[in-house]
C-alpha positions as CSV (number, residue, x, y, z in Angstrom):
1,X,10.5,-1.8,108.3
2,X,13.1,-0.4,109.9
3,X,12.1,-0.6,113.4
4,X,11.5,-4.2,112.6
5,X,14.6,-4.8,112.1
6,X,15.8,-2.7,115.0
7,X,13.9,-5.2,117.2
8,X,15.2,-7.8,115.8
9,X,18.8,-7.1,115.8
10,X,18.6,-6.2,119.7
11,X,15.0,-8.2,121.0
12,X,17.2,-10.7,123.2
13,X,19.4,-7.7,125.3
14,X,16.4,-5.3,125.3
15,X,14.0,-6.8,127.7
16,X,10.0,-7.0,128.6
17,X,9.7,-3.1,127.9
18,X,11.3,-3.5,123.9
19,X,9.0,-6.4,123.1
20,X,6.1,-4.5,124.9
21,X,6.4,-1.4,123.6
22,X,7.2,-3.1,119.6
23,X,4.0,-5.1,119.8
24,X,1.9,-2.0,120.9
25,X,3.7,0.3,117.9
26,X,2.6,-2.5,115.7
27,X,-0.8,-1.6,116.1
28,X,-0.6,1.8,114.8
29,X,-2.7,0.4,112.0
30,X,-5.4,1.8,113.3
31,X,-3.6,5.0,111.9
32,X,-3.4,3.6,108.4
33,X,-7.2,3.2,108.8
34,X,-8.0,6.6,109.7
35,X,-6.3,7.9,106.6
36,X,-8.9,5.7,104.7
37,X,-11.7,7.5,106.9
38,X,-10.5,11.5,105.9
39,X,-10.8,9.9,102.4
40,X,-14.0,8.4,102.6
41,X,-15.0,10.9,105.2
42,X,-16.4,8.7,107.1
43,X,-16.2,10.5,110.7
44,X,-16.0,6.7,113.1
45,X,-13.2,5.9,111.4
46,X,-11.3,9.1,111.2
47,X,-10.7,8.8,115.2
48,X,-8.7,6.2,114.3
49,X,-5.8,8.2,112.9
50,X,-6.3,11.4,115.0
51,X,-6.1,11.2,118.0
52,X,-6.3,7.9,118.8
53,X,-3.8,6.7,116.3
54,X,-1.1,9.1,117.3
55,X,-1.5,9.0,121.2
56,X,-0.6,5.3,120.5
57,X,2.3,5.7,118.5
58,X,3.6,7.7,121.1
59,X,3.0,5.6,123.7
60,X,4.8,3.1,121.6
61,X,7.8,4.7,120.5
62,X,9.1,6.6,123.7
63,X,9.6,3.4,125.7
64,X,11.2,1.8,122.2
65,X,13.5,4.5,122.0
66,X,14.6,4.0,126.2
67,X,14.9,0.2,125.4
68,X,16.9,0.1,122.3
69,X,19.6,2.9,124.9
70,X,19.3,0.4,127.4
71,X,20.1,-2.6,124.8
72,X,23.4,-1.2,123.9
73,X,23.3,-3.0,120.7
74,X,23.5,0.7,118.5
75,X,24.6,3.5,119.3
76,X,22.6,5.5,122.6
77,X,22.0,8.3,120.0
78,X,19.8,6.0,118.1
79,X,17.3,5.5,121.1
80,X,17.5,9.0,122.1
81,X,16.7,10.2,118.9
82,X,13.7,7.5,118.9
83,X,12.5,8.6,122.1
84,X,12.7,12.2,121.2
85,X,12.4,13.3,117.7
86,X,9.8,11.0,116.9
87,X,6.7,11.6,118.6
């Protein structure tokens, strides 16, 4: 949620890399769905959280994290903690 509403609150000043990079961390679902495979154990769809869900995530977050410093909407601390301390 709250990433949601970071995006919103700075989408217009952020550019193509913040919309990019939100719409590719919104399909970290796939991460949701390999919790559901360790607790079916059902190995094809435990791929899906690890590694394959997190390497995505990452990929998401780090360019989030540059945007939102780049937006100057919050503080730069915000973005570099995004960009750092989350993956």
């Amino acid at each position: 949620m709250t990433l949601t509403y970071l995006h919103l609150d700075h989408r217009d000043r952020a550019g193509r890399l913040e919309r990019a990079s939100f719409r590719s961390g919104r399909h970290r679902d796939g991460s949701a769905a390999g919790i559901v495979g360790v607790l079916l154990d059902i190995d094809a769809i435990k791929v899906l959280g690890c590694p394959l869900g997190a390497g995505l995530w990452l990929a998401a977050v780090v360019p989030f994290g540059v945007a939102t410093v780049r937006a100057g909407v919050v503080p730069a601390h915000v973005g570099a903690a995004l960009a750092v301390l989350e993956p």
